[in-house]
Every structure is written in structure tokens, then in C-alpha cells.
MARLUMBA-534133 format. One record per residue: y, x, z of N, C-alpha, C in turn; residue in three letters. Coordinates in steps of 0.02 Angstrom, whole numbers, m for minus. Atoms other than C-alpha are relative to their C-alpha. Example, Ala and Ser with C-alpha at 12.3 -4.5 7.8 and 13.67 -1.06 7.14 Angstrom:
- m59, 45, 0, m225, 615, 390, 60, 45, 0, ala
- m59, m42, m3, m53, 684, 357, 55, m39, 37, ser
***
This chain:
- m60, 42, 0, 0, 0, 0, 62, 44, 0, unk
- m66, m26, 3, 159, 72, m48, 48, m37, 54, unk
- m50, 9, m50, 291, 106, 80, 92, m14, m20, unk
- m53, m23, 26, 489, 58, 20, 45, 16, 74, unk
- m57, m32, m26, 622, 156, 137, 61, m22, m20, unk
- m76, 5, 8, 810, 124, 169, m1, 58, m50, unk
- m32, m15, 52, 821, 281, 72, m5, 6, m59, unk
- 17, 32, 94, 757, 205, m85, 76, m23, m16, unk
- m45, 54, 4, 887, 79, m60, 83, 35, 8, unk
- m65, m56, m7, 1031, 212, m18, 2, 49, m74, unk
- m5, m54, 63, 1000, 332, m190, m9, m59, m52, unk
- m15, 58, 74, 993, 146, m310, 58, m23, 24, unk
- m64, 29, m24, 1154, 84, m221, 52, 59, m33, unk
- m43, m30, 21, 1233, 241, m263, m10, 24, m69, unk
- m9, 11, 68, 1168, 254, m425, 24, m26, m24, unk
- m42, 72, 35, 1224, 91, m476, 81, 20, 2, unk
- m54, m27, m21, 1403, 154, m404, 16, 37, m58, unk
- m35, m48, 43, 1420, 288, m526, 0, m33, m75, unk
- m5, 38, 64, 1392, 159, m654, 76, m51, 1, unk
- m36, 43, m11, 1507, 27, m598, 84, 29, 26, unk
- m77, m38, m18, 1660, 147, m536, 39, 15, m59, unk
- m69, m9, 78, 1733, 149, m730, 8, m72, m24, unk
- 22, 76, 9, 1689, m51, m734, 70, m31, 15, unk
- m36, 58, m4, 1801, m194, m699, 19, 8, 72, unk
- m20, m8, m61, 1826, m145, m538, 43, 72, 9, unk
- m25, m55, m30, 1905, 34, m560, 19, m2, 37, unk
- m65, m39, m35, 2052, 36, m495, 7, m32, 93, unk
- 11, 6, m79, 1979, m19, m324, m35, 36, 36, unk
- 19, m75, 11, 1864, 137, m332, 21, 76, m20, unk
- m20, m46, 17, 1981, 246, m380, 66, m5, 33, unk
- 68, m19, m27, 1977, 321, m252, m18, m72, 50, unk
- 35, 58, m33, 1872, 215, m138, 23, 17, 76, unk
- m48, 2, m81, 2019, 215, 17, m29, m71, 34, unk
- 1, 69, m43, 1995, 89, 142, 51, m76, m16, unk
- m46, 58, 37, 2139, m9, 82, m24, m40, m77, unk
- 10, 43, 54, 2071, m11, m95, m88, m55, 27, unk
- 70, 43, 3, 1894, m76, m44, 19, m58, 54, unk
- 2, 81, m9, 1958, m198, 82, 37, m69, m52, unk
- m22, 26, 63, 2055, m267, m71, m55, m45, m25, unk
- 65, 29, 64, 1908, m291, m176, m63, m23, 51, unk
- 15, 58, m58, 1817, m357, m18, 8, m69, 27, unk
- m26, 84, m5, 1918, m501, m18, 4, m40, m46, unk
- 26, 37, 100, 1912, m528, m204, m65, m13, m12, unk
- 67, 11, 42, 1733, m524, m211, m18, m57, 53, unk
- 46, 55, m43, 1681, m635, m42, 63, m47, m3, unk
- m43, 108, 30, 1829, m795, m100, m73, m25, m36, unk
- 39, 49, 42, 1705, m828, m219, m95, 28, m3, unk
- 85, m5, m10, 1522, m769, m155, m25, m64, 49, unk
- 27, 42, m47, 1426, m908, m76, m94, 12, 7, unk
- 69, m12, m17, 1261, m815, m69, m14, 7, 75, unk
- m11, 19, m44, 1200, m840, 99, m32, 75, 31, unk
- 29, m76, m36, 1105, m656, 122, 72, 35, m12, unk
- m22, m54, m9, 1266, m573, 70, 69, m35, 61, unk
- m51, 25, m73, 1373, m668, 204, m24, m5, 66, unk
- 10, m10, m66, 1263, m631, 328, m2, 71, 19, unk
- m13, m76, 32, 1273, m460, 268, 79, 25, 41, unk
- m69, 13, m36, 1459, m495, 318, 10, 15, 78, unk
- m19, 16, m71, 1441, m560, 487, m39, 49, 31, unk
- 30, m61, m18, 1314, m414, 532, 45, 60, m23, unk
- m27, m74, 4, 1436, m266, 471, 74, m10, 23, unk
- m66, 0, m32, 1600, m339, 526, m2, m38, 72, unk
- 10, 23, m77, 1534, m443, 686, 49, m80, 5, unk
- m39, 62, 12, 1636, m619, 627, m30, m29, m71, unk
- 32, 32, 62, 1609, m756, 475, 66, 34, m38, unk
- m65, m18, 15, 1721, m712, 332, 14, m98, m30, unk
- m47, 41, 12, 1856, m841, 298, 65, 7, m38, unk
- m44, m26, 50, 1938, m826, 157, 78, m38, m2, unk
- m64, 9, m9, 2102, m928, 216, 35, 17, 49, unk
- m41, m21, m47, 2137, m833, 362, 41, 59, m10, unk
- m48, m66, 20, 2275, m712, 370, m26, 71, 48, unk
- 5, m60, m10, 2256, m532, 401, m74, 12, 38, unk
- 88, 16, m12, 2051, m549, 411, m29, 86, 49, unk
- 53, m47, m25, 2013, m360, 431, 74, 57, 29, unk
- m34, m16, m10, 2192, m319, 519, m18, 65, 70, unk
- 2, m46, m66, 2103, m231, 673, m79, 38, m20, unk
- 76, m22, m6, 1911, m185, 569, 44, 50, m85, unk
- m2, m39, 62, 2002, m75, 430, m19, 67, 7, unk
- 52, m56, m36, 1917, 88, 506, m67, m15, m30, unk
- 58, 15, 39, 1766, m4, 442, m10, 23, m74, unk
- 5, m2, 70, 1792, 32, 268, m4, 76, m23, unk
- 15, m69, 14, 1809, 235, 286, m73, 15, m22, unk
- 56, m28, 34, 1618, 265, 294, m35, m24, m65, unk
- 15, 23, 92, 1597, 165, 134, 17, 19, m41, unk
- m18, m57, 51, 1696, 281, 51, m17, 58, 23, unk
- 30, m73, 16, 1634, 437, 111, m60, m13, m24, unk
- 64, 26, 43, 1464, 338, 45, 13, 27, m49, unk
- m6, 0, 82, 1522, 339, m119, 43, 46, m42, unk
- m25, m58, 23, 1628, 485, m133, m49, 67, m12, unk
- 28, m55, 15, 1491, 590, m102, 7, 49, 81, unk
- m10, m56, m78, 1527, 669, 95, m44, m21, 38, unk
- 60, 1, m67, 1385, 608, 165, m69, m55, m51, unk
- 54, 26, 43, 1203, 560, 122, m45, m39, 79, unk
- 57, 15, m63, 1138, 490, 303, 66, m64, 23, unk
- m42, 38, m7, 1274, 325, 306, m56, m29, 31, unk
- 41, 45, m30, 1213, 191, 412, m26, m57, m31, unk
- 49, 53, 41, 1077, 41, 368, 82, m54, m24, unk
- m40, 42, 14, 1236, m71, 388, 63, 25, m48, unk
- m26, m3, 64, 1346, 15, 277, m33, 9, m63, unk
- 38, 20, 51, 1226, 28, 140, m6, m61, m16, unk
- m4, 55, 50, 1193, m143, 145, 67, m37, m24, unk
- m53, 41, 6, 1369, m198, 132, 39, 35, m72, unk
- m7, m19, 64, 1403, m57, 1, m19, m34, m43, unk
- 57, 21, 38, 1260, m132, m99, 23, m84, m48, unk
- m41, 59, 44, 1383, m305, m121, 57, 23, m12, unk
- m92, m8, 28, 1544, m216, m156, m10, 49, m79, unk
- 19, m14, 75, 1454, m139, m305, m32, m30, m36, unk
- 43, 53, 43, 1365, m284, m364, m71, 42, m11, unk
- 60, m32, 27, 1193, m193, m343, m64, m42, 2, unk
- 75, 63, 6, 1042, m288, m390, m64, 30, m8, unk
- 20, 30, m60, 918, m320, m313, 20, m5, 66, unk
- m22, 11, m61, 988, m362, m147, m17, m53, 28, unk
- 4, m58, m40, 965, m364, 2, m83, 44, 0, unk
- 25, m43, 3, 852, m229, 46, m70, m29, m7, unk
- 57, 35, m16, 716, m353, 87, m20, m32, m84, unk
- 19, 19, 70, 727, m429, m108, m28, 67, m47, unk
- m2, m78, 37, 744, m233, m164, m71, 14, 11, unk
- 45, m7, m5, 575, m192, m80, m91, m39, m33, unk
- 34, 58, 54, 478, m350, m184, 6, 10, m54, unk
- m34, 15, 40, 556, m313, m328, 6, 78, m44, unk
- m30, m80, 49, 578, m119, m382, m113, 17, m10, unk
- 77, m13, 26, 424, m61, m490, 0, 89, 19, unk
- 39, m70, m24, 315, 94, m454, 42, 36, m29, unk
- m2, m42, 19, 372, 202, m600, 105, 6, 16, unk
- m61, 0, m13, 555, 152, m546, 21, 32, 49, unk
- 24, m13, m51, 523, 190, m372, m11, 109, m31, unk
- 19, m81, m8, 467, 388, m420, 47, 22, m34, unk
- m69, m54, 13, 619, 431, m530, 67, m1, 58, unk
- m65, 24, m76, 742, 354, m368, m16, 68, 34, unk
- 26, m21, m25, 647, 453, m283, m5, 93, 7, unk
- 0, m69, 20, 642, 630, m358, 79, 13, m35, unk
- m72, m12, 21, 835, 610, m407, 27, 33, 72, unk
- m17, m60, m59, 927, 745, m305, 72, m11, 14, unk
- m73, m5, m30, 1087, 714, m196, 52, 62, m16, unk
- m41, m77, 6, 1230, 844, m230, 59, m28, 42, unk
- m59, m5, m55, 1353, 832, m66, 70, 0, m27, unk
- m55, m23, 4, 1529, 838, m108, 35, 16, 58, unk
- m36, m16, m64, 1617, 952, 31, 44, m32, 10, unk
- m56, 15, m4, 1759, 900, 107, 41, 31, m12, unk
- m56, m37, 15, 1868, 1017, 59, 28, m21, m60, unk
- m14, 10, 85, 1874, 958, m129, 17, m86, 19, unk
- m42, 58, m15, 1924, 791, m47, 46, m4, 20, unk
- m27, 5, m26, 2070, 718, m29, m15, m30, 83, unk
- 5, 77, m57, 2058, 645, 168, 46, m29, 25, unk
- m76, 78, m21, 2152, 509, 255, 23, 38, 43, unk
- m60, m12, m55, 2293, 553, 338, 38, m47, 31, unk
- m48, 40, m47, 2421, 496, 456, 28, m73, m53, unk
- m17, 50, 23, 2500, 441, 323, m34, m67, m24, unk
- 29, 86, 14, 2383, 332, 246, m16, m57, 25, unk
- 8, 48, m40, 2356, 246, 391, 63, m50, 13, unk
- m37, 22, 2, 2519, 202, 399, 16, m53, m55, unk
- 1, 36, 71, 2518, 131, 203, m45, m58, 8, unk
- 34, 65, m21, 2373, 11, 274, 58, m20, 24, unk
- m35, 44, m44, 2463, m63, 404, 56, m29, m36, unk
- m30, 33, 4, 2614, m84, 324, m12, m51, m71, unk
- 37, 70, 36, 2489, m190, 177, 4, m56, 33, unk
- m7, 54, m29, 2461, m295, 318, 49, m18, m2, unk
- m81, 21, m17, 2642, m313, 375, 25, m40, m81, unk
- m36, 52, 59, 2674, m365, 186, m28, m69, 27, unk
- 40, 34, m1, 2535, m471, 180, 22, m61, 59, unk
- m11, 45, m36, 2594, m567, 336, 62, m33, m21, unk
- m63, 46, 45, 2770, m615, 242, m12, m61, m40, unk
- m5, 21, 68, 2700, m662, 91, m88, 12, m9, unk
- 72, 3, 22, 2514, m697, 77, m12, 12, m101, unk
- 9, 7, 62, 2529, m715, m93, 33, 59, m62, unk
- m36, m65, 35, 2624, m521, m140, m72, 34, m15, unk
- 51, m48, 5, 2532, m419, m221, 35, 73, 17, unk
- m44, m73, m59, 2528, m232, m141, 2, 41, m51, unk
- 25, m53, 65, 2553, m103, m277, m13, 74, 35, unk
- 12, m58, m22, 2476, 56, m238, 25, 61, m53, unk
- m29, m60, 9, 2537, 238, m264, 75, m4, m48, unk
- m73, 4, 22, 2719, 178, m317, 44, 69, 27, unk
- m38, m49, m33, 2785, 323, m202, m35, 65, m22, unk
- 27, m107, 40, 2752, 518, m312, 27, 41, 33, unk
- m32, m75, m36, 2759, 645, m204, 27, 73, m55, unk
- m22, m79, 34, 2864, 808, m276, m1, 54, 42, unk
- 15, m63, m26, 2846, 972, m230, 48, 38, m35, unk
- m59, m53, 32, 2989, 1105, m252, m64, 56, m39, unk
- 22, m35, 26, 2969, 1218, m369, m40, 71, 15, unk
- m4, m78, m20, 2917, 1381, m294, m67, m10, 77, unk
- 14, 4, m41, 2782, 1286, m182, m68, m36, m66, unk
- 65, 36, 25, 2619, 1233, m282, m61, m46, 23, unk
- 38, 64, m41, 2526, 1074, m239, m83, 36, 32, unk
- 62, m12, m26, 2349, 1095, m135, m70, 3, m78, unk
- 56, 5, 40, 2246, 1047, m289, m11, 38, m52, unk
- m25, m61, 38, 2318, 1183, m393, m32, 61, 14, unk
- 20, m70, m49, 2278, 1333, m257, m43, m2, m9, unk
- 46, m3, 40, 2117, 1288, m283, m57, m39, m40, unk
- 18, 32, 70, 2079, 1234, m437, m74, 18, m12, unk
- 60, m33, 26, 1937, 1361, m481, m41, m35, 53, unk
- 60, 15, m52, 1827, 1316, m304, m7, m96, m21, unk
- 3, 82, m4, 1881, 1118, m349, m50, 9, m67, unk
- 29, 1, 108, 1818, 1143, m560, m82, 23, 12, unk
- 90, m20, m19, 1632, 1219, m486, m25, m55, 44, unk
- 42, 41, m35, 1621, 1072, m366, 4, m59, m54, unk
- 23, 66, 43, 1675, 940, m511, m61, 11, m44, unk
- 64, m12, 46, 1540, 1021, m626, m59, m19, 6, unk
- 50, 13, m50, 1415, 1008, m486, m12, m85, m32, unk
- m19, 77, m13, 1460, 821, m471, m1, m47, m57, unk
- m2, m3, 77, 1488, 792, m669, m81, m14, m16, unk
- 108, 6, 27, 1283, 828, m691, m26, m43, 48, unk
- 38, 55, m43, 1231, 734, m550, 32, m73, m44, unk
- m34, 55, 25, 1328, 588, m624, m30, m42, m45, unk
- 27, 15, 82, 1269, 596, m815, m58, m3, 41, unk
- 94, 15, m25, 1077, 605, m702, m13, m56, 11, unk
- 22, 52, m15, 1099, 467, m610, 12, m67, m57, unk
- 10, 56, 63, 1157, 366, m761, m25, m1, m40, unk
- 55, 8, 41, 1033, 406, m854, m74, m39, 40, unk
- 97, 32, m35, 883, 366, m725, 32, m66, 1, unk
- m16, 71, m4, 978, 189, m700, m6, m31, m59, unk
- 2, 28, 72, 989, 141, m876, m77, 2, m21, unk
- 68, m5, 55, 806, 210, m943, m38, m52, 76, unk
- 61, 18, m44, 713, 136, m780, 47, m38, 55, unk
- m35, 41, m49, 838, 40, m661, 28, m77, m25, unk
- m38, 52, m4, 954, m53, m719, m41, m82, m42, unk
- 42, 75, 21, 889, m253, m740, 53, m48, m1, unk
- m35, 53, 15, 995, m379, m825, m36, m77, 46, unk
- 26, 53, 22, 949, m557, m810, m1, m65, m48, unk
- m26, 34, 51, 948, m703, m919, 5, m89, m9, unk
- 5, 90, 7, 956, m885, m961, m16, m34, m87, unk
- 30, 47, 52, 876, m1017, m1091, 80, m24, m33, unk
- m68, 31, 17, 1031, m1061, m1196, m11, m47, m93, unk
- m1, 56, 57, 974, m1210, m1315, m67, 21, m37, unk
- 60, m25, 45, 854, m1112, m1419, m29, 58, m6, unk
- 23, m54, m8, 847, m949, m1353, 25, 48, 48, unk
- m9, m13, m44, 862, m826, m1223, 73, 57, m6, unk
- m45, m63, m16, 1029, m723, m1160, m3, 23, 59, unk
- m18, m40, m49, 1065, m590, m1066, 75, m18, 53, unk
- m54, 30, m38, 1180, m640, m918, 2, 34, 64, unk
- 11, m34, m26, 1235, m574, m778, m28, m36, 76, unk
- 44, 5, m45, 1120, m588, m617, 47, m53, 56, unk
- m51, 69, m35, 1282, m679, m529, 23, m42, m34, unk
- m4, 7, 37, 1301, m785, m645, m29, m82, 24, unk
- m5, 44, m33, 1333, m970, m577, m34, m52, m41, unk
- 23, 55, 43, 1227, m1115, m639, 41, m57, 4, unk
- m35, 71, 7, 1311, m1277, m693, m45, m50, m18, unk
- 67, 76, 27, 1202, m1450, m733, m44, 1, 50, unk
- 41, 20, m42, 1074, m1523, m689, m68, 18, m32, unk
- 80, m32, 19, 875, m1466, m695, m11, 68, m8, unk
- 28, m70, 7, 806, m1305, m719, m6, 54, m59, unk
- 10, m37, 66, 821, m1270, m882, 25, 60, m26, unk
- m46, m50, 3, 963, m1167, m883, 20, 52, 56, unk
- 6, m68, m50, 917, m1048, m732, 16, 84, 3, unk
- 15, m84, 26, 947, m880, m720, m37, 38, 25, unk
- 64, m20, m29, 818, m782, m706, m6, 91, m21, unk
- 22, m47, 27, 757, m607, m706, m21, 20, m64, unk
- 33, m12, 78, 756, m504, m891, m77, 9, 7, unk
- 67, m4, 15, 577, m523, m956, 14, m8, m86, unk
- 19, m31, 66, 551, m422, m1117, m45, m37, m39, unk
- 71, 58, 49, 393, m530, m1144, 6, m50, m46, unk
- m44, 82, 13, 483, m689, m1183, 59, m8, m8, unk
- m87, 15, 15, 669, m637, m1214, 7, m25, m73, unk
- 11, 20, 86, 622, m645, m1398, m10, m70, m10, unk
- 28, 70, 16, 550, m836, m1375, 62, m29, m36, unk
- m82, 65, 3, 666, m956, m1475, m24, m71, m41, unk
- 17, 76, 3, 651, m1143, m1509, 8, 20, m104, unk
- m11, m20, 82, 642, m1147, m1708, m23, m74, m41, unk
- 22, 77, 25, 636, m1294, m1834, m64, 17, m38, unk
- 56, m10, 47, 503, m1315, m1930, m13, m67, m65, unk
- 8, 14, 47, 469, m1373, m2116, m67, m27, m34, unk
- 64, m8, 32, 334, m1415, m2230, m9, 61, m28, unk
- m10, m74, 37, 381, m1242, m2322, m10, 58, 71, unk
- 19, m42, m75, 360, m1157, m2141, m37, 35, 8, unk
- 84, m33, m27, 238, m1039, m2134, m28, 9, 77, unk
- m22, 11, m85, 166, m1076, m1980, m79, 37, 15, unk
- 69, m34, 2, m28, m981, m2018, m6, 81, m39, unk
- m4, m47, 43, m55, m810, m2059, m49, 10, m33, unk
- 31, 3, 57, m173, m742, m2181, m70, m5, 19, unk
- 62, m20, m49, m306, m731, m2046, m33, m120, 8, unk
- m8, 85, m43, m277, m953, m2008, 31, m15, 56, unk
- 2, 0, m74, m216, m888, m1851, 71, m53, m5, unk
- m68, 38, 19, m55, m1003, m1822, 57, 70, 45, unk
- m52, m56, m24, 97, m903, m1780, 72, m64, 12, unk
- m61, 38, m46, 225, m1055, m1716, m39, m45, 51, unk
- 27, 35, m59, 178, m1141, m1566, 35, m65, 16, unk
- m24, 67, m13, 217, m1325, m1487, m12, m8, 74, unk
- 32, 10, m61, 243, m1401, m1353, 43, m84, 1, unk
- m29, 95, 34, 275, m1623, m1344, 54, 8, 81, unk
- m62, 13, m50, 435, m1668, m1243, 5, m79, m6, unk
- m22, 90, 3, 508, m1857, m1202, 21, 13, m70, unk
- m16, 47, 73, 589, m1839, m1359, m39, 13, m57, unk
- 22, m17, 46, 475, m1789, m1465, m55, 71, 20, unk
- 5, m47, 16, 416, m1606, m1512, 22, 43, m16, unk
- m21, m49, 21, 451, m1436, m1505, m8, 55, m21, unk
- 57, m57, 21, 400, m1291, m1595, 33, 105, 24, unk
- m19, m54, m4, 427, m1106, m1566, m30, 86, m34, unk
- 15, m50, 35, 404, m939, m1629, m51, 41, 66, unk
- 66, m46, m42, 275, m859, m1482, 0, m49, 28, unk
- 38, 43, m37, 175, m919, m1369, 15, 17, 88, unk
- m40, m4, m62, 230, m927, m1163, m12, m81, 20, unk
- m4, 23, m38, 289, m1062, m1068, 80, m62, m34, unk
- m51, 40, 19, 426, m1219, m1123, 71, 20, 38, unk
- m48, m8, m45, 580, m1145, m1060, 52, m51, 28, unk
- m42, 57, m21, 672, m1320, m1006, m56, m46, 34, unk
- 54, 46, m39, 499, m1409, m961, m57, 49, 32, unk
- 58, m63, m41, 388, m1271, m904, m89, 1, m20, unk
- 84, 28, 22, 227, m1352, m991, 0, 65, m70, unk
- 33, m62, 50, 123, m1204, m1092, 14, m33, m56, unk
- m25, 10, 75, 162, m1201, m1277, m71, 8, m28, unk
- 74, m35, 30, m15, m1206, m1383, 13, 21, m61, unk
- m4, m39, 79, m42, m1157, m1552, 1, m56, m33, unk
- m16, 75, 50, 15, m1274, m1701, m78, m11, m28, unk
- 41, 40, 37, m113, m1380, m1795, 3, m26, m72, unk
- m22, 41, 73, m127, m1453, m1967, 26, m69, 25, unk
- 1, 95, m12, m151, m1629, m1877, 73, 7, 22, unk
- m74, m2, m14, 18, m1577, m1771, 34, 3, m68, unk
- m45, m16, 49, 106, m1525, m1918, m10, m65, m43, unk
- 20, 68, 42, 35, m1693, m2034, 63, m49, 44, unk
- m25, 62, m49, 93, m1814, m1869, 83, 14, 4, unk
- m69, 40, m23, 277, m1754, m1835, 41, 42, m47, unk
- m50, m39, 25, 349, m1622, m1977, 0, m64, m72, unk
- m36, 65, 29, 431, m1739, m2084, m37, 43, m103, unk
- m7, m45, 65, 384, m1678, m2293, 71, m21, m47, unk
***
């Protein structure tokens, strides 16, 4: 019986990360300050109503979140540092509870850890696995200072005016006299050997995520299957239009008309479109599976089927 470990679940969280940090979310990852991630903390749980990642919530901040109260994380913004040294790279031993809370501020799927362990295949499981951490020191980081703490707070202080301001970050450019060269300058060379470092780990992990990680999912859309994304809100009524885990087997299935000119036998007799009877009628398809709106097996066409309902 295979064993899965938190740190399965800690090296695919941060994989996923190095995917999703040039995404739709940059500029709340760049960098990943406490200010920007409680930002995008509050943007992402308005509109989550999954009930594992809001308990996810109330286990890493110790309250429900409530997305009309004012100044929510005015005394837990300390919370948000070790989620960025997570994902910057300054530490590889973060705690179970920041992992899992990372794990929804990067949209990582499978989640939580308990779905992740059901759910990740063997040969997936041994490249996670044999992918190699590369530390980023602190020195090649910027860290938080006085000041920045200050630049929180006075977010809040907007924020309590004017719920509805937005905060713009890094409006204020620090200058430096001439004759005094910024920190990242001095050194450049020790910083350019740790981005290189950091650079290959990067292109690694996005490669093991893509060839063997990463898992779309999809939905039945009339006559055939799309790719959608795993949050990805159902509307209507019944089952038809679920979203469901990608399956390669059956993404190809698609509803198809059929003719008297149809070739529906190959050279063998074998039939090559399939059926399956609905209230309204009949439907035919190009493989064989499962009715994706009624769930009743699809068999193999017939002459007699084809005589009784394809029109000549």
C-alpha cells in the first residue's frame, strides 16, 4: 500500500506556483508580500463557496471568513509572511497549515490534501518525488522591513475610509544619489548565480507539471466534451453538464448525426457509431462509453436500429 506524505503535497503546491505566478494573478505574486496575498485572499474567498477550502480558512486564521466585514485580517497580517517565504523559495519545512492554505491561493488541484492522496497516480507520485528543492538564501531576498509594515497598516487605515479604494502599490520610487549604488547592484554577480540556480529549478518543475501533473477537467457541452477549468461553476439542472475530471478515454466521444450515407460498419461488419435511446428519441455517437447526459451504456449500431429511426 502506498504511503502519500504532506511532502508530496508541499513540492505539487509549489510546483503548480511556478506555473501560476505569470497567470492572472501576477501582480499579487509579484512579489508574494503579505499585503499582496492578503489582497488576492479576499478576491479569491468573495466568491469560493467550497466547503473544504473554508474550513481550510477557519483552521489557518482561527475565525469564518466574511466577506462584508471591514478590516478582516487587520490584526492576522503576520499570517501571510510564511506563505511567502513558501513560495519565494526561503524555506522548504513550512507548516501543514500553511501549505494547505497556500494550496487555495494558487488554485492547486487536487485539494485538500485528503482529495490529493485519492487522486495523484503512481508514476506522478515518483517524478514529485525525485524533483529537487533549490533554497533561495536570504540574502538574494528582498525582506520586510519596518517600512513595509508600515505600508500594510496604512492599507488598512485606507481601507477603513473607503472600503471601496483601491490601494495602488509601489507608487512611491525610491532614488538613490548618485555616488551611492542601490543593494541589488553591489551584488549583482552573487544575486545572477542564485537566479540561474532558481531559473533551472523553475523550467524543471514546469516541465514535471505539464508532462505528468497538471489535470484539466471537463464538461459535456451538447455534443462533445471541453476542457474547463476544475472551478468552474455549474448552472441548470441535472447532471449532464458536470464537471468532471479530464479523461483522455472519452474526451474524444461526440454526439454525431447520422445518415443513410453514414458509414456506420467497417470493412470487418464491425459497427463503428454507437447508440443509445433517450425520451426523445435516439442518439448515436462516434465511440463506445457511457451517455454523457443519461449515463445509460451506448451499444453498437444495428441494421434493424438504423432501418427503425435513420430517416432515408
Amino acid at each position: 500500500m502506498r504511503i502519500i506524505t504532506i511532502e508530496d503535497f508541499r513540492k505539487a503546491v509549489k510546483a503548480h506556483y511556478e506555473i501560476v505566478k505569470h497567470g492572472e494573478y501576477s501582480n499579487h505574486f509579484d512579489p508574494p508580500s503579505p499585503a499582496n496575498l492578503r489582497k488576492l485572499c479576499l478576491k479569491i474567498f468573495r466568491s469560493i463557496n467550497n466547503q473544504d477550502d473554508l474550513d481550510t480558512f477557519f483552521l489557518f486564521f482561527g475565525f469564518n471568513f466574511d466577506g462584508t466585514r471591514k478590516n478582516l485580517f487587520k490584526d492576522d497580517l503576520h499570517k501571510f509572511k510564511p506563505i511567502g517565504a513558501f513560495l519565494r523559495g526561503e524555506t522548504t519545512t513550512p507548516t501543514e497549515d500553511t501549505i494547505y492554505f497556500t494550496a487555495i491561493l494558487v488554485n492547486f488541484q487536487p485539494r485538500p490534501f485528503n482529495k490529493f492522496k485519492k487522486e495523484i497516480g503512481d508514476e506522478e507520485l515518483k517524478i514529485i518525488r525525485e524533483t529537487k528543492d533549490i533554497l533561495v538564501p536570504h540574502e538574494s531576498i528582498d525582506e520586510t522591513t519596518n517600512e513595509d509594515s508600515q505600508n500594510i497598516e496604512e492599507e488598512v487605515k485606507q481601507e477603513q475610509k473607503n472600503e471601496n479604494a483601491q490601494i495602488l502599490i509601489d507608487t512611491a520610487k525610491t532614488t538613490y544619489p548618485s555616488d551611492v549604488k542601490p543593494k541589488s547592484l553591489v551584488n549583482l554577480p552573487k544575486t545572477l548565480k542564485y537566479i540561474g540556480f532558481t531559473t533551472v529549478s523553475t523550467f524543471c518543475l514546469i516541465a514535471v507539471y505539464f508532462m505528468f501533473f497538471y489535470k484539466p477537467c471537463m464538461q459535456w457541452s451538447g455534443d462533445h466534451f471541453e476542457k474547463v477549468s476544475c472551478d468552474l461553476e455549474v448552472n441548470g439542472i441535472g447532471n449532464f453538464n458536470v464537471v468532471e475530471p479530464f479523461d483522455k478515454t472519452i474526451f474524444d466521444l461526440k454526439k454525431i448525426n447520422v445518415c443513410d450515407t453514414t458509414p456506420c460498419f467497417d470493412k470487418n461488419g464491425e459497427a463503428v457509431v454507437w447508440y443509445a435511446k433517450t425520451a426523445n428519441g435516439i442518439d448515436f455517437f462516434n465511440g463506445h462509453g457511457r451517455h454523457p447526459e443519461t449515463n445509460s451504456p451506448l451499444r453498437p449500431v444495428t441494421r434493424y436500429i438504423l432501418n427503425k429511426y435513420v430517416k432515408k
